[in-house]
C-alpha positions as CSV (number, residue, x, y, z in Angstrom):
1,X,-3.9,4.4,-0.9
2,X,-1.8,1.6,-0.3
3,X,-2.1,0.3,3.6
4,X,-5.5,-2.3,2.1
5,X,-4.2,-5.1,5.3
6,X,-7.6,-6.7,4.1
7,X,-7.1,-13.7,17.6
8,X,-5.7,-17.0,24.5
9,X,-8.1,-15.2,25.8
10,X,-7.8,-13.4,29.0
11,X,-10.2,-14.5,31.6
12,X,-13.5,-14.4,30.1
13,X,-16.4,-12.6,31.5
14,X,-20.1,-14.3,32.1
15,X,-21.1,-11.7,29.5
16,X,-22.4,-12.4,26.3
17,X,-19.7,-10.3,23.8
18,X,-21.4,-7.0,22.4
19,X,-21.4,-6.4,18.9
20,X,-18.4,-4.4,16.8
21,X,-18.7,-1.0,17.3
22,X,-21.9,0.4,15.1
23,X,-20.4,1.2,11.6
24,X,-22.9,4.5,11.3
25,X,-21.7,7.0,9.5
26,X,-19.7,10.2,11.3
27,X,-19.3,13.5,10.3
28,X,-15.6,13.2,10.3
29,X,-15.6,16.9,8.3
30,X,-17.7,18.8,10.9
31,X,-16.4,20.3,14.3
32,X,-14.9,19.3,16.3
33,X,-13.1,16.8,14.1
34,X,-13.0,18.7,10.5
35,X,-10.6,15.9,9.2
36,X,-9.5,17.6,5.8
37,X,-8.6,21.0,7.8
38,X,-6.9,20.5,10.4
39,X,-3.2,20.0,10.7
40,X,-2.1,16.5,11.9
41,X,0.3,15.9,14.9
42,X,1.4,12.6,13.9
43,X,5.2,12.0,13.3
44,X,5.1,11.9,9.7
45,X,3.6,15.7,9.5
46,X,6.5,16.9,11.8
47,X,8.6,14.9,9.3
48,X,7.3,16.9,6.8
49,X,7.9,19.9,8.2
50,X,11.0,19.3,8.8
51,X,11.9,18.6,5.2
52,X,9.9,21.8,4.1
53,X,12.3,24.1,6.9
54,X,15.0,21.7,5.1
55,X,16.0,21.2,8.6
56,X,17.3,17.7,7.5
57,X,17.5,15.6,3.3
58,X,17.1,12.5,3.2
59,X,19.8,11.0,0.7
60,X,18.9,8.4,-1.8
61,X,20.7,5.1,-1.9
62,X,20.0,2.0,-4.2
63,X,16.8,1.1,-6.2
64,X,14.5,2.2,-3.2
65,X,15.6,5.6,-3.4
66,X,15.0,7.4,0.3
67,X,13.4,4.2,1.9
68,X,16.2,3.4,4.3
69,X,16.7,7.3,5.3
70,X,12.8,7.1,5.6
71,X,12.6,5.0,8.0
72,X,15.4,5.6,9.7
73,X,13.8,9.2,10.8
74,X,10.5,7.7,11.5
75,X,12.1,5.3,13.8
76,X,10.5,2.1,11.8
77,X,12.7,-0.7,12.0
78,X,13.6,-3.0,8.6
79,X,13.3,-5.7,10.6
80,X,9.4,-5.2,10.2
81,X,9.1,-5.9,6.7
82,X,6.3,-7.8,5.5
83,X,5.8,-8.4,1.6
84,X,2.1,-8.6,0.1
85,X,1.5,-9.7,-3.8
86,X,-2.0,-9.2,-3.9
87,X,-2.9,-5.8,-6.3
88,X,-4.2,-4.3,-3.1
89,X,-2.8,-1.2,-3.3
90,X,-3.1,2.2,-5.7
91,X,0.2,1.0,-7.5
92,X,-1.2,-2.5,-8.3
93,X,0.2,-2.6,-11.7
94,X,3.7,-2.9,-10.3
95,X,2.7,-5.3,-7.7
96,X,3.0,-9.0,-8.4
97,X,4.1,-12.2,-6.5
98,X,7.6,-11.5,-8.2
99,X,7.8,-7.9,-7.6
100,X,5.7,-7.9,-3.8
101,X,5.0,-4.5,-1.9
102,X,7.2,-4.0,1.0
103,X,5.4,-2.6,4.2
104,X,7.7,-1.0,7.2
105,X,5.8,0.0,10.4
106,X,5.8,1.1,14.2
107,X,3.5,2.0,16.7
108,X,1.8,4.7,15.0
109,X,3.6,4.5,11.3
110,X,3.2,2.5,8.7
111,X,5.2,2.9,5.1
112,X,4.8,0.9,1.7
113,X,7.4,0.4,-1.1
114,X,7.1,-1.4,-4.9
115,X,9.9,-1.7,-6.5
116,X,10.0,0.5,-10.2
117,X,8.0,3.1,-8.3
118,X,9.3,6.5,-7.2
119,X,6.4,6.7,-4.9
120,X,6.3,6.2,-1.5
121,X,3.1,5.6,0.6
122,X,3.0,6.6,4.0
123,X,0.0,6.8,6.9
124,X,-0.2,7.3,10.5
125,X,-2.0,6.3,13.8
126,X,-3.1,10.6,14.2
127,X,-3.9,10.6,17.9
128,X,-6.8,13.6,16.6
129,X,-7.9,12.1,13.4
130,X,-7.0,8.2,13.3
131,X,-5.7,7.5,9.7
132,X,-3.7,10.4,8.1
133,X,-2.2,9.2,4.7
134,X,0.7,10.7,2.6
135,X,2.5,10.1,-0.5
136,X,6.8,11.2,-0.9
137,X,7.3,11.5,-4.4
138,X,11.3,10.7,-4.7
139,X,11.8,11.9,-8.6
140,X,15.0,10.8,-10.0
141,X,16.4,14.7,-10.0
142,X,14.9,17.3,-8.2
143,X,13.0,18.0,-5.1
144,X,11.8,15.0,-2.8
145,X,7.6,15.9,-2.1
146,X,6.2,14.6,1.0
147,X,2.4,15.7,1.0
148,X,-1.0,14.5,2.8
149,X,-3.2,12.6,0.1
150,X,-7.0,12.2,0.9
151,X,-7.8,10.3,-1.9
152,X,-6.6,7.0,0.1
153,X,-10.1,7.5,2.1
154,X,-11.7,5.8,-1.1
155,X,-10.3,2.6,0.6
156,X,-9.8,3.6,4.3
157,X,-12.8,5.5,5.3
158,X,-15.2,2.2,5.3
159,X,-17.4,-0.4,7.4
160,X,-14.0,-2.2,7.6
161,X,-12.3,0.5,9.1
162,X,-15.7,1.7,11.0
163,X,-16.5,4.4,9.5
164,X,-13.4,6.3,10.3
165,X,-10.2,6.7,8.5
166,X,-8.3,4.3,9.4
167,X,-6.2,0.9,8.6
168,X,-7.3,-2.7,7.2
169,X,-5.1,-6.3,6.9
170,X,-7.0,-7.8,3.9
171,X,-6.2,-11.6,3.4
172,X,-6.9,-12.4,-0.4
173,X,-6.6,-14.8,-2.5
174,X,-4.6,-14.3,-5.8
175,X,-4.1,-15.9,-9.1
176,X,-0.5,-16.0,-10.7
177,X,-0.3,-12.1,-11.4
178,X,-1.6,-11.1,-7.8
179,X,-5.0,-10.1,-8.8
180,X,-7.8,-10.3,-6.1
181,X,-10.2,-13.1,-6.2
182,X,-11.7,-14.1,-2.7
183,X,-11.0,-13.2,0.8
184,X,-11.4,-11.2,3.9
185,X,-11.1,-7.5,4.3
186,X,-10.9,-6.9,8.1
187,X,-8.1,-9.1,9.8
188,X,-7.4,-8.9,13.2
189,X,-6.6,-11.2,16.5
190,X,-10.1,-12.2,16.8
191,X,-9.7,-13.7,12.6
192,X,-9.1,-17.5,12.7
193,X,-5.6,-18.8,11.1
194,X,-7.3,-20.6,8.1
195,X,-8.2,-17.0,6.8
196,X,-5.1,-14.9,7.4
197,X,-2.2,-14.1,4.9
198,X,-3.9,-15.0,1.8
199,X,-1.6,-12.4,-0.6
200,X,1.0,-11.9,1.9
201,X,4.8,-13.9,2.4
202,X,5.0,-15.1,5.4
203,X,8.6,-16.3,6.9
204,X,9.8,-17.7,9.6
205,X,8.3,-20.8,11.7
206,X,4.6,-20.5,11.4
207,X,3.7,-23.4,9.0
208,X,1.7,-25.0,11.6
209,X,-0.5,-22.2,11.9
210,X,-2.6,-23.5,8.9
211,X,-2.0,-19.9,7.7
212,X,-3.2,-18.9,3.7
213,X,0.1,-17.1,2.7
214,X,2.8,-18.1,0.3
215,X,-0.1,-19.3,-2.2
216,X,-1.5,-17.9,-5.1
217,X,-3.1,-19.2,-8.6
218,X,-6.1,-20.7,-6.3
219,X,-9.7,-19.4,-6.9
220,X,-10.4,-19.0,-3.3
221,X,-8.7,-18.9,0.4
222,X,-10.8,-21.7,1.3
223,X,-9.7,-24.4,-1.6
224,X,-6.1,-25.1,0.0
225,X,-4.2,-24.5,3.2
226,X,-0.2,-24.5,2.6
227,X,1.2,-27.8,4.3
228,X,3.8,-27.8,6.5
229,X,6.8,-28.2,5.3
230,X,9.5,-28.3,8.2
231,X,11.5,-25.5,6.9
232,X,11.1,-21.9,6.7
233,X,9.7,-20.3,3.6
234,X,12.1,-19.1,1.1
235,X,10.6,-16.2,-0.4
236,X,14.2,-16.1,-2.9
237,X,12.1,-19.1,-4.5
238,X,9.8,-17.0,-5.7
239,X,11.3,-13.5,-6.7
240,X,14.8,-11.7,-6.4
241,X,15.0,-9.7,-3.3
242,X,18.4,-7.9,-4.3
243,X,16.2,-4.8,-4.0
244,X,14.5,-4.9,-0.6
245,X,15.7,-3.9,2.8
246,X,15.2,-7.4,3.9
247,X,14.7,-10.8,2.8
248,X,12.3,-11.6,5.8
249,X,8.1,-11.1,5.6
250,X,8.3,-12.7,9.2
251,X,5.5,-14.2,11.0
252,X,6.0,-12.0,14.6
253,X,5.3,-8.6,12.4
254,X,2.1,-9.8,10.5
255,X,0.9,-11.3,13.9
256,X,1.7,-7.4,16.1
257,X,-0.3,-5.6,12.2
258,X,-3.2,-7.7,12.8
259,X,-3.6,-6.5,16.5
260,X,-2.4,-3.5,16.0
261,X,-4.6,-1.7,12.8
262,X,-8.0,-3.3,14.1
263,X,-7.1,-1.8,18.1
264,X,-6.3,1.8,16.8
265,X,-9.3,1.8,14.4
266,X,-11.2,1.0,17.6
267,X,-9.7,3.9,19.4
268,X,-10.6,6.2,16.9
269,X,-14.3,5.0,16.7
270,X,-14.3,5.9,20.4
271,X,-12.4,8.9,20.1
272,X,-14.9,10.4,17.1
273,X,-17.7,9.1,18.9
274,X,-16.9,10.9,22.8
275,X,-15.9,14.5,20.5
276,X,-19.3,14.2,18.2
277,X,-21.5,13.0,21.6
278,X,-22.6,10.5,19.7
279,X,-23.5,6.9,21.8
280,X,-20.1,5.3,22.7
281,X,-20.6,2.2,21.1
282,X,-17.2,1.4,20.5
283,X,-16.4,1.3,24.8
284,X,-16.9,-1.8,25.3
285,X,-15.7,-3.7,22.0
286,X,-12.5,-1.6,22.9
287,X,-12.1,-2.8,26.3
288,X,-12.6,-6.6,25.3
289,X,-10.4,-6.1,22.3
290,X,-7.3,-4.9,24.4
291,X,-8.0,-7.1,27.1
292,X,-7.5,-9.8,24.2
293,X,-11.7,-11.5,25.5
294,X,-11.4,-12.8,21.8
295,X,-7.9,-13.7,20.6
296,X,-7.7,-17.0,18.4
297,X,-5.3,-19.1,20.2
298,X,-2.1,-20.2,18.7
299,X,-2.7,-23.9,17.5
300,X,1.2,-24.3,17.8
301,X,4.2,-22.2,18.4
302,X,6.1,-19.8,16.1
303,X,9.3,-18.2,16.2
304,X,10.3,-15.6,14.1
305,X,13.1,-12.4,13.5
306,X,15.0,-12.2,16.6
307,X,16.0,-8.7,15.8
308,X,12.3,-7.7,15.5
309,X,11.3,-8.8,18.8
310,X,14.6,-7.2,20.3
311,X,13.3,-4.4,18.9
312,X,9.4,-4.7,20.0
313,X,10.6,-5.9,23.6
314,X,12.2,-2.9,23.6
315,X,10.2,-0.4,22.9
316,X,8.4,-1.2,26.2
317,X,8.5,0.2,29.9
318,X,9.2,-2.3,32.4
319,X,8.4,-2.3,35.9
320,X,10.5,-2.9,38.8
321,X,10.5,-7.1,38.4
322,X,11.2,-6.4,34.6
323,X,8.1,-7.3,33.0
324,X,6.6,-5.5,30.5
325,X,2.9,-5.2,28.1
326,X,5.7,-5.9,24.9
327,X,6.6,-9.3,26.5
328,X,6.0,-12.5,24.1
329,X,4.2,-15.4,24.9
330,X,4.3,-17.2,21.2
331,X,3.3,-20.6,22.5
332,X,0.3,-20.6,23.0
333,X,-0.9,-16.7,22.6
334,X,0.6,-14.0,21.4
335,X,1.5,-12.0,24.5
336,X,2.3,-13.0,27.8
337,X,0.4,-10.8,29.7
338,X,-3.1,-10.1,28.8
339,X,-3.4,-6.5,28.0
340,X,-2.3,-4.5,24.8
341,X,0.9,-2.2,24.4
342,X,-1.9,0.1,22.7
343,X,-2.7,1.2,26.0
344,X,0.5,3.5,26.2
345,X,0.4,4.8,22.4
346,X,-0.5,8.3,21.8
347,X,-3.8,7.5,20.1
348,X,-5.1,6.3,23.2
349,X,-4.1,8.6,25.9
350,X,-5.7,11.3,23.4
351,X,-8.4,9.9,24.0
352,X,-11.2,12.4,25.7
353,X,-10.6,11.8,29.7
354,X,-14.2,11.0,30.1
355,X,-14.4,7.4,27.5
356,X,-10.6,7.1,28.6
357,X,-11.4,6.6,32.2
358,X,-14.1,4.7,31.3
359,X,-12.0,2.2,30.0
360,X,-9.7,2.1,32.7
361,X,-12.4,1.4,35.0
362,X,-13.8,-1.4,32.9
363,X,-10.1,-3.2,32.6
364,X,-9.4,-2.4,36.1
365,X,-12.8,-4.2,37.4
366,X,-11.6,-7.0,34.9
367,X,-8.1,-7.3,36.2
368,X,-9.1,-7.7,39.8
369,X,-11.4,-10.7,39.1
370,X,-8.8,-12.2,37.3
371,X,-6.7,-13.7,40.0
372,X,-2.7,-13.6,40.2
373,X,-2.6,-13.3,36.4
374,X,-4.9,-10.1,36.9
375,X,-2.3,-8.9,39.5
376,X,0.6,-9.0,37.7
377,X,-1.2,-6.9,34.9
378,X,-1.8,-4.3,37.3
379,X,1.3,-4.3,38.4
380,X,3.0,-3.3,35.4
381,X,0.2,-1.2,34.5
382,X,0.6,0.9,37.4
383,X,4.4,1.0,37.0
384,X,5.0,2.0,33.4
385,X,1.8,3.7,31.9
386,X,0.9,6.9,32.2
387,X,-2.0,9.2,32.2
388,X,-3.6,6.5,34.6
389,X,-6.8,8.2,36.1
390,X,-7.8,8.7,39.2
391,X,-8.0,5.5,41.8
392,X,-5.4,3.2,40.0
């Protein structure tokens, strides 16, 4: 399938940080999971249901077909573009630093368009089964086909996604045509800037970061780091965009993906793990992982699509003195307050209430030994998510 996206920290704890979750092998086909049979609850199913009950079309409109109607009922904003040239995807013929893959996502959505194709890939953030994956075939006359496709579980049921379907950032190297040479294939917060981006276009200010996007034609990642130039990227440089939803692959979406895809393949770990009573070994790399224990700092400050932070802000509670888990730091961390938005997503209040409180506890205990910073945390917390157990 297509989604191959091949880290200040709170205050830290005396401990010495646990391993990654154990990447053993889970029987994600046996009860009580049975992946492949049961139905998904994720908002691309209900999409697709409510295409089959032809309860709404979506209308075609320019090269990319349904894209814009697409996302427009799965509530993923354009303003998240991000465009990868590496071949890193099951319709790498089409994909080339000229003609990049366009990837749109949310919360708990994520979509991918190449332009020539009349596919569209689509996967979700199942609050059940982790990574669910679909295809929407848009043919130019006839019916538009929106169907689950397992066979993306080649790539995304891996060690880098431990052992659970799931999600990766890859940062790879290219040569001229986009083909993979080099690189990493789990990117998170917790991946240093020197590695990140190597395939991807990244826009917006962000030079400083030492990042590896923009490039390709090197043999590895680790030959050259971009310079800064003192001016945005211009991805028009490099291919005609007259196609895309946006001319933007903006630095403030890659930075929410690589947070985002590594936290929720956590969560499932933990989620498989409680419903299979198998040893929780993904607790407490969860708990450090959304308290941010990790996160590389930012070595200087970036600024990005104003519309796509309007839009994250947004999407946020906040409590009474306005401050929210969505609110940006970008100076010297990515968020100003210390605990992730993943907190209030579905995936994680499906969690089974026994790990789930678990959790709690352990960020609560953290919180409170964190001073006035700790406070403020709890504050919000308390205020805007829900499901809180027992004692908060």
């Amino acid at each position: 399938m297509w989604f191959v996206v091949t880290p200040v920290a709170a205050q830290q704890t005396t401990e010495t940080a646990p391993p990654l979750a154990a990447e053993t092998e889970l029987p994600y086909n046996q009860l009580p999971i049975r992946y492949s049979e049961s139905t998904p609850r994720d908002p691309v199913s209900r999409l697709a249901l409510r295409l089959e009950r032809e309860e709404i079309t979506l209308k075609r409109s320019g090269p990319s077909g349904v894209l814009k109607e697409l996302l427009r009922e799965l509530q993923v904003p354009v303003s998240s573009q991000l465009l990868v040239f590496s071949k890193s995807s099951a319709q790498a013929k089409l994909i080339k630093p000229t003609t990049p893959r366009a990837v749109y996502f949310n919360d708990d959505v994520y979509v991918g368009w190449v332009p020539g194709s009349s596919l569209i890939e689509i996967s979700a953030a199942d609050p059940d089964l982790g990574g669910t994956f679909y295809s929407l075939q848009q043919p130019a006359e006839g019916e538009i086909q929106l169907r689950r496709d397992e066979s993306c579980l080649l790539c995304h049921l891996t060690r880098h996604t431990l052992r659970v379907p799931g999600h990766l950032v890859r940062s790879f190297s290219t040569d001229a045509l986009g083909n993979m040479q080099a690189g990493w294939s789990r990117v998170n917060h917790e991946t240093s800037f020197d590695k990140r981006w190597a395939g991807w276009y990244v826009t917006g200010r962000a030079d400083a970061l030492g990042h590896l996007g923009n490039v390709f034609g090197e043999a590895s990642p680790a030959i050259r780091t971009p310079p800064p130039t003192g001016s945005p990227f211009d991805i028009k440089q490099r291919c005609d965009l007259s196609g895309y939803l946006s001319a933007e692959s903006d630095v403030l979406p890659h930075l929410i993906l690589d947070h985002q895809v590594h936290g929720h393949n956590l969560i499932t770990r933990l989620n498989y793990e409680a419903r299979l009573q198998k040893p929780l070994t993904a607790l407490e790399p969860l708990v450090r992982y959304l308290l941010f224990f990790d996160e590389v700092p930012l070595p200087a400050a970036v600024a990005g699509n104003a519309d796509y932070r309007r839009w994250f802000e947004q999407q946020g509670r906040r409590d009474p003195e306005g401050r929210s888990l969505r609110d940006f730091d970008l100076q010297t961390r990515l968020f100003k307050y210390r605990l992730s938005y993943l907190v209030t997503t579905p995936a994680f209040t499906a969690l089974p209430a026994e790990p789930r409180g678990e959790v709690w506890k352990r960020i609560k205990n953290q919180l409170t030994r964190t001073g006035q910073t700790g406070k403020s945390i709890l504050g919000i917390v308390r205020a805007t998510v829900p499901m809180l157990p027992e004692g908060w």
